[in-house]
ROLUM-458589 format. One record per atom (N, C-alpha, C): residue in three letters; x, y, z. Coordinates in steps of 0.2 Angstrom, whole numbers, plus 2048, in hexadecimal, padded with zeros to 3 digits. Example, Ala and Ser with C-alpha at 12.3 -4.5 7.8 and 13.67 -1.06 7.14 Angstrom:
2
ALA8427E4827ALA83E7EA827ALA8427F0827SER8407F5823SER8447FB824SER840800827
END
This chain:
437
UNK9E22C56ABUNK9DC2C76A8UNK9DD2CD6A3UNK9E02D46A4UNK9E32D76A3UNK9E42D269CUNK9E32D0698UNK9E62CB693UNK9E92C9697UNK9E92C669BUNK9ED2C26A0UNK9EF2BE69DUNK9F42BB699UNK9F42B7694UNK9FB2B2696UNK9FA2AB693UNK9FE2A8695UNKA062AB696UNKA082A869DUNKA0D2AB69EUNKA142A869FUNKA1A2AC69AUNKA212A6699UNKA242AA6A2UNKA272A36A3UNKA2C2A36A8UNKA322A86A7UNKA322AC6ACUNKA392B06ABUNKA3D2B26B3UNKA412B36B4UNKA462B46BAUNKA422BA6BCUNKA402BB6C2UNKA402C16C6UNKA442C46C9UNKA4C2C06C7UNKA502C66CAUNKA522CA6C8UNKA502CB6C2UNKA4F2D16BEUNKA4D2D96BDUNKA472D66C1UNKA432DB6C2UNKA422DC6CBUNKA452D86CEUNKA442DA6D7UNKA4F2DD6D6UNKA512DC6D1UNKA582E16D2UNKA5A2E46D0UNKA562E86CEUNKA572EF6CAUNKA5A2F66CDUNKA5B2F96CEUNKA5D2FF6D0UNKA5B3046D0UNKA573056D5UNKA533096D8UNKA553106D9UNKA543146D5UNKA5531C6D6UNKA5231E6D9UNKA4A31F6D9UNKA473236DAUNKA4031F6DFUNKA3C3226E3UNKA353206E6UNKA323206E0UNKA2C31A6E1UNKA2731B6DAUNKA243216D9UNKA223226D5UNKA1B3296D3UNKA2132F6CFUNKA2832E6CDUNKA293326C9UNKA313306C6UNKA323336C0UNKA373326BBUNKA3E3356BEUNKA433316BCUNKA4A3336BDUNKA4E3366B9UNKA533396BAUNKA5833B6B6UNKA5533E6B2UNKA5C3406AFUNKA593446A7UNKA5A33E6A0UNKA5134169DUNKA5133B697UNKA5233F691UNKA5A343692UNKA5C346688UNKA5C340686UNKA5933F67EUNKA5A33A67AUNKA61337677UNKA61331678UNKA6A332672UNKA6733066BUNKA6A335667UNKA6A335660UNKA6D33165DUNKA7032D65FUNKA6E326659UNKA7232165FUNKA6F31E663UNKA70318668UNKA72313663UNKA7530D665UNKA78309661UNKA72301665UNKA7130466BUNKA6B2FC66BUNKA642FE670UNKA612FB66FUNKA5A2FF676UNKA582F7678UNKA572F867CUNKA552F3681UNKA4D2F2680UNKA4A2EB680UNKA432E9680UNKA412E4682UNKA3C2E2686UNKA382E068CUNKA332DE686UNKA322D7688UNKA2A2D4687UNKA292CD68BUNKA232CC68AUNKA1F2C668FUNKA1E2C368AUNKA1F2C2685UNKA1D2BC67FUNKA202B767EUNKA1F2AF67EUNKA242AB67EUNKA252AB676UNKA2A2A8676UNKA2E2A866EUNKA2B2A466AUNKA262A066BUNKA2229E667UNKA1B29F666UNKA1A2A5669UNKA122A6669UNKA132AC661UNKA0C2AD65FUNKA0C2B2659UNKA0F2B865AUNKA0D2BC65EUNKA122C4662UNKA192BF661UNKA1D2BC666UNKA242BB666UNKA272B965EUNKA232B665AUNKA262B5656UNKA252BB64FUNKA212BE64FUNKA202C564DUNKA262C964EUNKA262C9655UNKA2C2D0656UNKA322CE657UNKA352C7657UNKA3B2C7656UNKA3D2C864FUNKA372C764BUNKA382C8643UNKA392D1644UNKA362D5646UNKA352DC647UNKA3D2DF649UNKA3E2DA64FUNKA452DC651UNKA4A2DB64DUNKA4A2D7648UNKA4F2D6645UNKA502DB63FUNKA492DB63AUNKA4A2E0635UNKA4C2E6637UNKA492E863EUNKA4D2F1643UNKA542EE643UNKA572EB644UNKA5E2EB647UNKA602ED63DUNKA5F2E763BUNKA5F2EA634UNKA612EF62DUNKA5A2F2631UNKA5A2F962EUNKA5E2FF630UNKA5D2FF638UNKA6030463DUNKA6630463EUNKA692FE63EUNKA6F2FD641UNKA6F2FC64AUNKA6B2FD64BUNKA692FD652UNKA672F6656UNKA6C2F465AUNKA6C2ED65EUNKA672EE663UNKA612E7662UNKA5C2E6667UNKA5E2E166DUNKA5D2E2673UNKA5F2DF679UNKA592DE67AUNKA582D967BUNKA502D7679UNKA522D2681UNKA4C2D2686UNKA4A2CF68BUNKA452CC68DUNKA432C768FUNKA3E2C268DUNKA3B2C1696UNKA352C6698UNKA332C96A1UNKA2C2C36A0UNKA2B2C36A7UNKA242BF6A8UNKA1E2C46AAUNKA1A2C46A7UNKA122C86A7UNKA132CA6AFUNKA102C56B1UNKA102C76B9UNKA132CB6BDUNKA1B2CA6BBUNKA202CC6BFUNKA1F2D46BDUNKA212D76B7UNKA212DD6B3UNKA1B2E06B6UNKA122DC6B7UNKA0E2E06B9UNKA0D2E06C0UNKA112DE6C3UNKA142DF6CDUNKA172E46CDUNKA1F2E56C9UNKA242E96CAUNKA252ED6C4UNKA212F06BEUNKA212F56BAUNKA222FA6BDUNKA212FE6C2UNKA203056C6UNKA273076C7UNKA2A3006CBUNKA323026CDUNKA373006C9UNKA342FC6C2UNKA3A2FA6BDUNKA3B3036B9UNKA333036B7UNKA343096B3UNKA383106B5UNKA383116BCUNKA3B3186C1UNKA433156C3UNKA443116C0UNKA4C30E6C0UNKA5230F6BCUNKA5630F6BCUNKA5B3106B8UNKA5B3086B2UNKA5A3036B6UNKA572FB6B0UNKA502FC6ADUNKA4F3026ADUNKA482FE6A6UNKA4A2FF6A1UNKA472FB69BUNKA482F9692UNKA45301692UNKA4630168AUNKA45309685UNKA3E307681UNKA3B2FF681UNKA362FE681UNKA342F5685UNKA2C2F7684UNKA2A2F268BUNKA242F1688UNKA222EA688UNKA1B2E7686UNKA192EA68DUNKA142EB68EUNKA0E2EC696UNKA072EC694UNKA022EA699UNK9FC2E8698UNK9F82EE69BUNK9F32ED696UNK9F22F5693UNK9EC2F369CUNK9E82FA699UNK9E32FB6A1UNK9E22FE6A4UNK9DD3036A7UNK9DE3076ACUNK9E33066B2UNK9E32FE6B6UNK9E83006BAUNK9EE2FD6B9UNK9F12FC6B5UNK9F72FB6B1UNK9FB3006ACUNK9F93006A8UNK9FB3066A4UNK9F930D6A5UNK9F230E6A7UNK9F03136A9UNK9F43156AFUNK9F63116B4UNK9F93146BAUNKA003186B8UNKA033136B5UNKA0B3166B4UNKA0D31C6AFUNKA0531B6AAUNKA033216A8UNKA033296ABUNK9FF3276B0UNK9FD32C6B4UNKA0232F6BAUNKA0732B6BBUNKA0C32B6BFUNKA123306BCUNKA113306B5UNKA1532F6AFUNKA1D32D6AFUNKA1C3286AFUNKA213216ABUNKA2131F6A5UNKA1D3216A1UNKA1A32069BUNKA1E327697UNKA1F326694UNKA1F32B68DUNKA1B32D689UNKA19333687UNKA13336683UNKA1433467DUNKA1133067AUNKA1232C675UNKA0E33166EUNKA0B33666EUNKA0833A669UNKA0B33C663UNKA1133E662UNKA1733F65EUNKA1933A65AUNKA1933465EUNKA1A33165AUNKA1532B655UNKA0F32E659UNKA0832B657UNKA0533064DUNKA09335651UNKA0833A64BUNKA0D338646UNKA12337646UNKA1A335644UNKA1932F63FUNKA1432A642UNKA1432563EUNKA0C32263CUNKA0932763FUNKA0232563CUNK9FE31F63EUNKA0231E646UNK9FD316648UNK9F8319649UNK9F431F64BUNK9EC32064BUNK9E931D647UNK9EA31A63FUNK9E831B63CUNK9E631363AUNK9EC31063EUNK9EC30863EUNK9E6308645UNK9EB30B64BUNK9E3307650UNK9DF30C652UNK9D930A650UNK9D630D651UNK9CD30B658UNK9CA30E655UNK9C430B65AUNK9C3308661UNK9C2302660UNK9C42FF669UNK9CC2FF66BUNK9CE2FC666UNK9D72FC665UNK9D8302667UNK9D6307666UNK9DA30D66AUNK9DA30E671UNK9D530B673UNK9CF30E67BUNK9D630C67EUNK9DE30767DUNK9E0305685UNK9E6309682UNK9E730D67EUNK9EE31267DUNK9ED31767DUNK9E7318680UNK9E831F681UNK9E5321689UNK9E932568CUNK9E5326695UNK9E632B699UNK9E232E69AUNK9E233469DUNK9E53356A2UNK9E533C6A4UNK9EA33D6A9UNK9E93396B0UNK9E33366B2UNK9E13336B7UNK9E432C6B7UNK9E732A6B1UNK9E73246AEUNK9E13206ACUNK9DD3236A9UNK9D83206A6UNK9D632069EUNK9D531969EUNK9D7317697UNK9D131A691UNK9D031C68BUNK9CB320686UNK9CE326685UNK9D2328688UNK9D432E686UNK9D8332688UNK9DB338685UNK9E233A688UNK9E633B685UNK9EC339686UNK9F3339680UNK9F4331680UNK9F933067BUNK9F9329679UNKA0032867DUNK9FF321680UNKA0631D685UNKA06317683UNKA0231567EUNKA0131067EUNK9FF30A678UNKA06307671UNKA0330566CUNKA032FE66DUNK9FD2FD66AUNK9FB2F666BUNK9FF2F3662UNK9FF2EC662UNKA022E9658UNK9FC2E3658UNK9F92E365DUNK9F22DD65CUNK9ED2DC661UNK9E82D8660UNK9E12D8661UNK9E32D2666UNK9DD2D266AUNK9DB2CB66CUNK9D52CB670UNK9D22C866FUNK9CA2C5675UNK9CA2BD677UNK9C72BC678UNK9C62B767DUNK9C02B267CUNK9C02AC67AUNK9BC2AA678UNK9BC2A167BUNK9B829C676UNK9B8294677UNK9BF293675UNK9C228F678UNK9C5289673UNK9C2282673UNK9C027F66EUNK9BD27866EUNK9C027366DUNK9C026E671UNK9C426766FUNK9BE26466CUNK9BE264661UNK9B926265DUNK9BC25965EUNK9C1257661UNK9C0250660UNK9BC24D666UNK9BD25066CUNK9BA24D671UNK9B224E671UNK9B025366DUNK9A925566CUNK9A5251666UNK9AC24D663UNK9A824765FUNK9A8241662UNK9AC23F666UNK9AF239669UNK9AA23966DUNK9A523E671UNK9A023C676UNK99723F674UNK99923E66BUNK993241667UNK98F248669UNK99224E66DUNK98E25166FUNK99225B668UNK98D25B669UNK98F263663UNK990269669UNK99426B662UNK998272666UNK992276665UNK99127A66CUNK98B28166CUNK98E28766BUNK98728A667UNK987290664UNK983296668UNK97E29066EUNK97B294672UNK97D294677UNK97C29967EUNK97E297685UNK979290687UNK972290685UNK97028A686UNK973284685UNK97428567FUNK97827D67AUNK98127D67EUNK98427F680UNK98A281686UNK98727D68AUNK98228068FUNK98127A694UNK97D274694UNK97A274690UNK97926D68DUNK98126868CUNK98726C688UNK98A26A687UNK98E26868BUNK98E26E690UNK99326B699UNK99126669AUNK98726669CUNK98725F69FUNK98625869DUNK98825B695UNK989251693UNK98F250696UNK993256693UNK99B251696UNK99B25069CUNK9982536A1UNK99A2536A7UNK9962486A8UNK9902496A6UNK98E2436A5UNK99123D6A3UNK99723E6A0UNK99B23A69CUNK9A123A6A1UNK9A123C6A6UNK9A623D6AAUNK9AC2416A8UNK9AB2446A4UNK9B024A6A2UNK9AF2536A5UNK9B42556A9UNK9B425B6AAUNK9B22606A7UNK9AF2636A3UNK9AF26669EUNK9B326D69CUNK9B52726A0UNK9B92746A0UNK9BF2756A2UNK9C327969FUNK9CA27869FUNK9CD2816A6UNK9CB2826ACUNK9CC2866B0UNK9D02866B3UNK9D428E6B7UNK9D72916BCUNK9D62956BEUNK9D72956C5UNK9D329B6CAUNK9D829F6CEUNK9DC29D6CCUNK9E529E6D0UNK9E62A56C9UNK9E52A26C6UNK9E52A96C0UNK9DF2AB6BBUNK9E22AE6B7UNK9DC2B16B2UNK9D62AE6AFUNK9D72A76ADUNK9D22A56A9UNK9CA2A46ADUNK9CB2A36B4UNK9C22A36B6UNK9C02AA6B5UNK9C32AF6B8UNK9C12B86B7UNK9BF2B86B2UNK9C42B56AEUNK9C22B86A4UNK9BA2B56A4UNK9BA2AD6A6UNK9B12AA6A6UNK9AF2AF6A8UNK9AE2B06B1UNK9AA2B56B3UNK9A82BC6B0UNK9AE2BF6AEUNK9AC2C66AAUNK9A82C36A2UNK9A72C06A0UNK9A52BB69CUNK99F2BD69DUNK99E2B86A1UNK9942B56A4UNK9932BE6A4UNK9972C36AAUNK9942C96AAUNK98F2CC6A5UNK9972CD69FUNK9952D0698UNK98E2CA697UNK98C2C8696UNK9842C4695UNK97F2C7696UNK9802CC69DUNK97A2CF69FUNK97B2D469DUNK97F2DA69EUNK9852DF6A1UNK9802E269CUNK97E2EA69EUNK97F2EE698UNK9832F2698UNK9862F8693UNK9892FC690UNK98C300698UNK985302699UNK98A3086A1UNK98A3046A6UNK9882FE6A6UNK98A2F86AAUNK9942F96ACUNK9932F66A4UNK99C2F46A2UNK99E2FC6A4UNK99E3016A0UNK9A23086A2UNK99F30B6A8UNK99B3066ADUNK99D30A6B2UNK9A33066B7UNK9A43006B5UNK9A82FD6B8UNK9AF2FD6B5UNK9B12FC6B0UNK9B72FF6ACUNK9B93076ADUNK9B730C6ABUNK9B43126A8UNK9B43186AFUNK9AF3156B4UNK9AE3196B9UNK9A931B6B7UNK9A631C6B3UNK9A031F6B0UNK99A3206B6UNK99A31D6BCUNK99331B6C0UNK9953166C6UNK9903166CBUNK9933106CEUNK98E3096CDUNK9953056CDUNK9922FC6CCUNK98F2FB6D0UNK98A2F76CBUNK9862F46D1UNK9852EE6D1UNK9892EB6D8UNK98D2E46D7UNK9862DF6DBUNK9812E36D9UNK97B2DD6DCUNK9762DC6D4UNK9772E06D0UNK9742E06C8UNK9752D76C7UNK96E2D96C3UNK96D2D16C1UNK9752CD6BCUNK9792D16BAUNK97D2D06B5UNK9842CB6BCUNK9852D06BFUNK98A2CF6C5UNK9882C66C7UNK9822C66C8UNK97E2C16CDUNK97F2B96C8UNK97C2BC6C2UNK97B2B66BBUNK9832B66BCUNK9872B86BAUNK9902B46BCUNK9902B36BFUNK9922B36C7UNK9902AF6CEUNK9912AC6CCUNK9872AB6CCUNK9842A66CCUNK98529E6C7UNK9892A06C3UNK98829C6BFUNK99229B6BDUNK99629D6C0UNK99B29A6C6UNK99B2956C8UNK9972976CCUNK9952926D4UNK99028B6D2UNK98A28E6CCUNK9882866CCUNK98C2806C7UNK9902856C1UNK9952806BEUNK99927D6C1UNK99A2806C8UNK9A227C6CCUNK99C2766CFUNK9972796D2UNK9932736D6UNK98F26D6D2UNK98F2716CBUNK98C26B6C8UNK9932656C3UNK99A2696C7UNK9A22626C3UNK9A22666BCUNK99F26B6B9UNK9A226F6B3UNK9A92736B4UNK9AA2746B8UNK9B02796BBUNK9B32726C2UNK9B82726C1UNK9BA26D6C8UNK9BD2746CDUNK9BC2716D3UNK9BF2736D9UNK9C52746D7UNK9CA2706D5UNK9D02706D5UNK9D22766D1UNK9CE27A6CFUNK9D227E6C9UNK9D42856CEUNK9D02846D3UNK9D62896DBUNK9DD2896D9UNK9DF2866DAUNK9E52846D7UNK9EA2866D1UNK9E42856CDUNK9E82836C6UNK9E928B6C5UNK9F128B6C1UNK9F22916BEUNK9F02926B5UNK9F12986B1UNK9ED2966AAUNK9F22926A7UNK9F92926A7UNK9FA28B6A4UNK9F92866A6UNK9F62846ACUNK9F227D6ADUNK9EC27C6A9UNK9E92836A9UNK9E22806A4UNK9E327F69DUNK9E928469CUNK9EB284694UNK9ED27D692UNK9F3278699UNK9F3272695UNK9EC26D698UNK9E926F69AUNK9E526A69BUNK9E1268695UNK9DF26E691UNK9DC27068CUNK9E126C685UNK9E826D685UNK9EB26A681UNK9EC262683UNK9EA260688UNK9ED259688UNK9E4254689UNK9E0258687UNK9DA255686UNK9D825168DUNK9D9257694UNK9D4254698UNK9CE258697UNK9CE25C696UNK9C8263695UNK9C626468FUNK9C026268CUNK9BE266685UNK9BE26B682UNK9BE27068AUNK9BA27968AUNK9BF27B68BUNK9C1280687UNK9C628668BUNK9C428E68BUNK9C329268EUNK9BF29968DUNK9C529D68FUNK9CB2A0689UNK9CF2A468AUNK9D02A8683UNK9D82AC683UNK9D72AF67EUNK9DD2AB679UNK9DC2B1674UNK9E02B166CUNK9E72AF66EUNK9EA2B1674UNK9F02B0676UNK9F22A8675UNK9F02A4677UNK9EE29C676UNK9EF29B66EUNK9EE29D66BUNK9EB29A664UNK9F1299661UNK9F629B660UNK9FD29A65CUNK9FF29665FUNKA00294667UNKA0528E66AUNKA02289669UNK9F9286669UNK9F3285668UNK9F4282660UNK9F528565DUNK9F8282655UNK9FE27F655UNKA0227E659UNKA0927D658UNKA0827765BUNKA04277663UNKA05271665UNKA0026B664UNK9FB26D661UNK9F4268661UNK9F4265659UNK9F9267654UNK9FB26464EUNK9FC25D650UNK9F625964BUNK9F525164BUNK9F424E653UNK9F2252656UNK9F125065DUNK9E8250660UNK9E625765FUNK9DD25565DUNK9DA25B659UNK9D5258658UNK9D2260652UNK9CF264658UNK9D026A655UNK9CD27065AUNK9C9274657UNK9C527A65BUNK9C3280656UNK9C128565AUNK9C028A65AUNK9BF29265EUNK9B829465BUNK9B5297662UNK9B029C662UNK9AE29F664UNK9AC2A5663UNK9A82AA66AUNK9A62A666DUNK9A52A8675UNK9A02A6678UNK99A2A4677UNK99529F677UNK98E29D677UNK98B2A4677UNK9872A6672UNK9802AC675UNK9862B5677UNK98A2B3677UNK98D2B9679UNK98D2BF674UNK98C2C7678UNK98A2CC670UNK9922D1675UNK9962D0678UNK99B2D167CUNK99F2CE67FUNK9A52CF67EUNK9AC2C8681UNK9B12CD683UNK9B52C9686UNK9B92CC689UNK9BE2CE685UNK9C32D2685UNK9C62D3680UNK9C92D967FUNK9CF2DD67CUNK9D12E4679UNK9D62E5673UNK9D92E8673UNK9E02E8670UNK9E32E5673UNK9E82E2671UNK9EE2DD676UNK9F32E3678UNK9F62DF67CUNK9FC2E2680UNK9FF2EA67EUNKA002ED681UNKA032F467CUNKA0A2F467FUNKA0F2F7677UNKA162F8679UNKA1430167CUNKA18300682UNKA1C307685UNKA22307685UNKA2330F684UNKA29312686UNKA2A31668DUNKA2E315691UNKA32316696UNKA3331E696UNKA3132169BUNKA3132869AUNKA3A32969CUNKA3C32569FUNKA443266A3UNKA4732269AUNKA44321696UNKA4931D691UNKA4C32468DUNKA5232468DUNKA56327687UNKA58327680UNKA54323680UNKA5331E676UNKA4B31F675UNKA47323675UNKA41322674UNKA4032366EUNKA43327669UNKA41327661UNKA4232165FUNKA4931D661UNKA4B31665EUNKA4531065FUNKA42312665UNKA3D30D669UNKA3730F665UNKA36314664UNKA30314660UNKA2E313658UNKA34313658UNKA3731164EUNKA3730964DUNKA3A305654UNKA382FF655UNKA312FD655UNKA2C30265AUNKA26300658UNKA22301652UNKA2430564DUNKA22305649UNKA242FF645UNKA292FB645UNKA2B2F4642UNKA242F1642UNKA242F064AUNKA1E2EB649UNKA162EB648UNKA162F0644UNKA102F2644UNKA102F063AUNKA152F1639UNKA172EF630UNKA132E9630UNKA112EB626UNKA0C2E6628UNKA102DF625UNKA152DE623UNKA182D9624UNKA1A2D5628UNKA1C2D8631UNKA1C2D6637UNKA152D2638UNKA102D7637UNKA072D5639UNKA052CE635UNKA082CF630UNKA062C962BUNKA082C362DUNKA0F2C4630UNKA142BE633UNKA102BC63AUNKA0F2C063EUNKA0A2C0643UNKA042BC640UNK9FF2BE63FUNK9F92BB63AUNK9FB2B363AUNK9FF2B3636UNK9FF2AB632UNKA052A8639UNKA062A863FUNKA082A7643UNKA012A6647UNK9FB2A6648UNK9F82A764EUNK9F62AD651UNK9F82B264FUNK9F72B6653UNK9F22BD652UNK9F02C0653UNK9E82C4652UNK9EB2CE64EUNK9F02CC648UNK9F12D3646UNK9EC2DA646UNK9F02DF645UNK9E92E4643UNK9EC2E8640UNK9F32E9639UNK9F52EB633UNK9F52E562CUNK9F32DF630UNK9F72D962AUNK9F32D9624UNK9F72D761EUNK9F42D7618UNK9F12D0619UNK9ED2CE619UNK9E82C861CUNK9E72C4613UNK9E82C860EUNK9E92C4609UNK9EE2BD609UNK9F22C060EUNK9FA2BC60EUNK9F82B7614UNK9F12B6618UNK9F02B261EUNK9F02AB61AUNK9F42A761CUNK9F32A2616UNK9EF29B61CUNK9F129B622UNK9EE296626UNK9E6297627UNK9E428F628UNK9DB292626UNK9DA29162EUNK9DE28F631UNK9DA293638UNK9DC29863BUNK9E429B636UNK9E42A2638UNK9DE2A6636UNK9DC2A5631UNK9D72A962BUNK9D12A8631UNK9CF2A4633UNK9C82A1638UNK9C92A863FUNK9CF2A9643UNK9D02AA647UNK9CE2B2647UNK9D32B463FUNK9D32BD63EUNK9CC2BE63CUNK9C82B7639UNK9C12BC639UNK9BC2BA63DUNK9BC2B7644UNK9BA2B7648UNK9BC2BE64CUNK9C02BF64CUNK9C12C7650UNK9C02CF64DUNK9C12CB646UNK9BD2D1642UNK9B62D3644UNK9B32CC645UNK9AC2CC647UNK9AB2CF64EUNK9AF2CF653UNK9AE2D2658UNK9AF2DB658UNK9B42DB653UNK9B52E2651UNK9B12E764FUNK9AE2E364CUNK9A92E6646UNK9A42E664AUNK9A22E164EUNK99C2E3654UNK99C2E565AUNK9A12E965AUNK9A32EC65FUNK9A22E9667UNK9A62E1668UNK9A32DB66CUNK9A82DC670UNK9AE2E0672UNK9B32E0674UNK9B02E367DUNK9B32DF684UNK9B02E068AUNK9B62E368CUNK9BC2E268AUNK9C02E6690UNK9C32DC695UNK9C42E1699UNK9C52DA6A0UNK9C42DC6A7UNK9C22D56AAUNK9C02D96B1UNK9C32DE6B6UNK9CC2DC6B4UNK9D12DD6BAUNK9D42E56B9UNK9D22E76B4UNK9D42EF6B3UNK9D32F36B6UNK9CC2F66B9UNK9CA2FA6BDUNK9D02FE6C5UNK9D22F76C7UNK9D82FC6CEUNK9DD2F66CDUNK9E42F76CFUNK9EA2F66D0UNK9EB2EC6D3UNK9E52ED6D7UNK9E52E36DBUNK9DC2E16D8UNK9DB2E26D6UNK9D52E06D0UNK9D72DA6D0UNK9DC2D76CBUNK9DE2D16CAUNK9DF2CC6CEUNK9E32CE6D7UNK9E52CA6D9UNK9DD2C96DDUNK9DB2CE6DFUNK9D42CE6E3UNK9D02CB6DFUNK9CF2C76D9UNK9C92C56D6UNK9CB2C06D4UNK9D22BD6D5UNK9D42B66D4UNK9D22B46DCUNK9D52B96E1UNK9D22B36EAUNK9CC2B26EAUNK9C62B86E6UNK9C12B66E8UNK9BD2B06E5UNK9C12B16DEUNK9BC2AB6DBUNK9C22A46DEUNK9C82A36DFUNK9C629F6E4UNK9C229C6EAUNK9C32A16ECUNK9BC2A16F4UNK9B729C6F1UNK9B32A26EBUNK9AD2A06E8UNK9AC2966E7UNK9B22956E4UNK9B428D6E0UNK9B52886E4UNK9B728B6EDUNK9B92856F1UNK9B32876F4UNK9AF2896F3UNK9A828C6F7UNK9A92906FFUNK9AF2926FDUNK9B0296706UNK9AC29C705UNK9A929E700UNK9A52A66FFUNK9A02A26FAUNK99A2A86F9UNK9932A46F4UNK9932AC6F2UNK98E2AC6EEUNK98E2B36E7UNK98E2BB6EDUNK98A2B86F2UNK9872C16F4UNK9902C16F7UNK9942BE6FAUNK9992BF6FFUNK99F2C26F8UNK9A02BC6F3UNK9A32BC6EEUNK9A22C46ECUNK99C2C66EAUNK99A2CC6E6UNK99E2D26EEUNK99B2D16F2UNK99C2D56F7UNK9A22D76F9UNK9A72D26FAUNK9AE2D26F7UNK9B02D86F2UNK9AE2D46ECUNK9B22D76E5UNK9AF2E16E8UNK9AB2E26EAUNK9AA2E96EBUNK9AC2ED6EEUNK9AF2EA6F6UNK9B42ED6F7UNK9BB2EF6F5UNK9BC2EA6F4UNK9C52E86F0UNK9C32EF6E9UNK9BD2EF6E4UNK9BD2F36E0UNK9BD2FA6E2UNK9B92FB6E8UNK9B73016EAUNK9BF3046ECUNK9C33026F0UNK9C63036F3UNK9CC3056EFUNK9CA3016E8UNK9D13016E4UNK9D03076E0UNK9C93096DFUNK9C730E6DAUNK9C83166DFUNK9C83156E6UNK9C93196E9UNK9D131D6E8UNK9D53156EAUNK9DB3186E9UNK9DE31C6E6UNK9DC3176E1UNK9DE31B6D8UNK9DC3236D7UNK9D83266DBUNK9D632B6D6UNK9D232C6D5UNK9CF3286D1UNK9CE3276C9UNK9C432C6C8UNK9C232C6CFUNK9B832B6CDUNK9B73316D2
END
């Protein structure tokens, strides 16, 4: 959830055989820099043909290029990295840079640990303030508590992303029913398909994409110190507010009324990803991460189309992913100078006309029109300040605690008060951990 975003298979023995130096919660050895490294090592979760992977290997190429400097590029699975980033990083095996999932308890933590490198130098050095700015900045910068708004910078993102519809426009002709613009015309439009004997969305509860619904439906109700007191710490939640109950609640009647199948307990997000692609499901509510593989693979196979959410003035959503630097790495200016590759706007434009959600590109040069569709849909989000964050941010097992309980919720072993009652202690207890309030 976390942009928990599709995720490529990769070895874990990679990251469970690292060489362990040190106990978590601090840095090792001495990090003198080498003045002109010959290669730096790099970490990402991007499969090779989403818009980021194909981005940055164009990124890595030009660096090797210019620099003369050889990239060892390693291709990690989201999961794994966001399990065992504490003891990769405090290791003598971590990369000199590392895609990671921004966040209070993710980024913020290892921030706060310091595993992270103070990235202000180099924020100064090359002027990213000036590229990200506004909500884009909220998840690179975290305080010493690790909490995310403010601080020093650990953390630069190269693109955006939210969370929205994807629409199968041929199955919505094939059983005469219109794509909604309302949450009303939405259920309406659940239950023709469902009528039609068609499931109508495309769900998993094993991972990210039902949370992302749920923090969805929240944002519907939610207001402003609602969200930053749950995000933010700003106040305490209050997990009985008609906002918390309206998700629930409307959880629980979608699954009972065959809109959501039971079966999606089960399903992981590329299950619902292909269910979505192979046209058993007309609905999919994920994000931007989807949209490049989504063009590649759905060419001549059926027409589709993207939208916020019905009625929604809030979605879930931030900067994507942010590169970090390793506070134990000994290449860190070269690591930074790579980050600066991809942030060029002729990376971002490659990015763009790939799929994928820039935020330097020369967009005169977007030549696909539903790339062009996509960048200003999220401009629109931008510009309306519509961006929610995610649910799983707040403490450390957020993620895994709100993927059991919306199981529970799905195979009916819990109903909203137990469900809600749940999620508060697992938050309480995670927010205690941390620190953080």
């Amino acid at each position: 959830m976390n942009r928990i975003r599709k995720m490529v298979t990769a070895s874990i023995a990679a990251l469970t055989t690292v060489t362990l130096l040190a106990a978590c919660g601090g840095t090792s050895g001495s990090t003198a820099q080498e003045s002109k490294p010959s290669s730096i090592t790099i970490w990402t979760y991007e499969s090779a043909d989403s818009a980021m992977g194909i981005a940055w290997k164009k990124a890595m190429t030009d660096f090797t290029a210019k620099t003369g400097i050889k990239v060892n590029y390693e291709l990690k699975s989201f999961e794994q990295l966001n399990a065992n980033a504490s003891q990769v990083l405090n290791s003598s095996s971590a990369p000199d840079v590392m895609e990671y999932n921004k966040g209070n308890a993710t980024a913020g933590v290892l921030a706060s640990q310091g595993l992270l490198a103070n990235l202000n130098k180099y924020v100064k050095q090359y002027g990213w303030n000036k590229i990200i700015t506004g909500n884009l900045a909220t998840t690179g910068k975290y305080s010493d508590k690790g909490v995310m708004g403010s601080g020093n910078w650990y953390g630069i993102t190269s693109y955006g992303e939210d969370v929205f519809m994807y629409y199968n426009k041929s199955m919505f002709t094939k059983y005469g029913i219109a794509i909604p613009t309302t949450f009303d015309q939405l259920e309406t439009a659940l239950a023709a398909f469902k009528a039609k004997g068609v499931t109508p969305l495309s769900e998993a509860a094993q991972e990210y994409p039902l949370g992302q619904l749920w923090w969805q439906l929240f944002l519907m109700k939610a207001t402003e110190s609602q969200i930053n007191a749950y995000q933010m710490y700003t106040g305490d939640v209050n997990w009985n507010s008609a906002a918390m109950k309206f998700a629930t609640n409307t959880i629980n009647d979608w699954v009972a009324k065959g809109y959501i199948s039971k079966n999606s307990t089960g399903m992981k997000a590329q299950d619902a990803g292909d269910s979505f692609t192979n046209g058993t499901n007309p609905m999919f509510f994920s994000g931007t991460w989807w949209f490049g593989t989504f063009e590649s693979q759905l060419k001549n196979k059926f027409e589709w189309t993207t939208a916020t959410f019905p009625g929604a003035e809030r979605v879930p959503g931030s900067s994507g992913n942010i590169w970090v630097i390793p506070s134990n790495s000994k290449k860190q200016d070269a690591a930074a100078e790579f980050i600066d590759y991809t942030l060029q706007p002729d990376i971002q434009t490659l990015m763009g006309n790939s799929g994928g959600v820039p935020i330097n590109a020369d967009l005169d040069k977007i030549t696909d029109a539903k790339n062009q569709e996509l960048l200003k849909q999220y401009k629109t989000v931008l510009n309306g300040d519509m961006l929610g964050y995610y649910p799983d941010w707040p403490t450390s097992t957020m993620y895994d605690d709100m993927n059991s309980a919306l199981q529970n919720l799905v195979n009916g072993t819990t109903d909203t008060s137990q469900f809600l009652s749940t999620l508060k202690t697992k938050y309480d207890k995670g927010v205690e951990a941390a620190g953080v309030k």
